[in-house]
C-alpha positions in Angstrom: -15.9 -2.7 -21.5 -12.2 -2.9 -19.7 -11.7 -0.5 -17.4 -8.5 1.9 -18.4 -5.5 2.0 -16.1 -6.0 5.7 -15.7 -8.7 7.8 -15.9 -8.3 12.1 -17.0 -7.0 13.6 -13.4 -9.7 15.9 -14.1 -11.6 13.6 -13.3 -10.5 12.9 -9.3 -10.8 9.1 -10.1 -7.8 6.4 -10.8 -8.3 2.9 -11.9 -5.4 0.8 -11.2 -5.6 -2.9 -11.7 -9.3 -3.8 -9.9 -8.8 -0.6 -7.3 -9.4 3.0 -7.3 -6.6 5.4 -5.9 -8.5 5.5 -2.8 -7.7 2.6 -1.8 -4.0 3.0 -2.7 -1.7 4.4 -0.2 1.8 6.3 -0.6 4.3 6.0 1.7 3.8 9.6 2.9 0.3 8.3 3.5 0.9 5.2 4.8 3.9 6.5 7.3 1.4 9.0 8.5 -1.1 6.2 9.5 1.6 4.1 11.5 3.3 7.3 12.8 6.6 5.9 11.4 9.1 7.7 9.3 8.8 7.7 5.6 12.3 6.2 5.5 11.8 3.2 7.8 8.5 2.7 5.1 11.0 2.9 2.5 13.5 0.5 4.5 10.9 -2.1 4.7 10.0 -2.2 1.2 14.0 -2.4 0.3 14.1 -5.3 2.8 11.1 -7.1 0.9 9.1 -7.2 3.9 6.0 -4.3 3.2 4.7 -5.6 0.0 4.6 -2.8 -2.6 3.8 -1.9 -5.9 6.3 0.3 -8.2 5.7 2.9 -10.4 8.9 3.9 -11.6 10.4 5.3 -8.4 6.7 6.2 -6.6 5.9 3.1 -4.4 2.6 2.2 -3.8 0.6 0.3 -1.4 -3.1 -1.2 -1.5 -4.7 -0.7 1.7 -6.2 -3.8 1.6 -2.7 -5.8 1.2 -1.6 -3.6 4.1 -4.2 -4.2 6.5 -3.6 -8.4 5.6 0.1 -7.6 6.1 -0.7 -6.1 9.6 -2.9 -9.0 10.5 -0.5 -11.3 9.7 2.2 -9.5 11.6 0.0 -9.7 14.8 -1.0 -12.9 14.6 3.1 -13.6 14.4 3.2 -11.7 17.0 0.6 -13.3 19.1 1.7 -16.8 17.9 -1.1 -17.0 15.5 -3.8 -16.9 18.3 -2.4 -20.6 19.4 
């Protein structure tokens, strides 16, 4: 059976594309991790540099793509352990 795209809120659970909500992130949540402003969260995504997924205007981020996005940006950082 395929799994819907969203399950009855009554139900605390949503399926979106191969991940449940809790491991989505929205900016709010995400800023609040990085202790960064929800507008400089919303400045990166303009910029193309956080990747995001859209819904409508609610922007939303997989945890896991984050966490790759931060590894990526410290091994730049680092010069890719070189």
């Amino acid at each position: 059976m395929r799994p819907c795209l969203l399950t009855p809120p009554s139900l605390g659970v949503v399926y979106l594309g191969g991940h449940y909500m809790a491991d989505v992130l929205t900016v709010k949540e995400l800023a609040s991790e990085f202790g960064l402003a929800a507008s400089t969260v919303y400045a990166q995504v303009r910029r193309g540099a956080l990747p995001a997924v859209r819904f409508g205007k609610a922007v939303r981020f997989r945890r896991e793509t984050v966490e790759r996005f931060v590894h990526d940006q410290e091994s730049r950082a680092t010069g890719g352990g070189r």
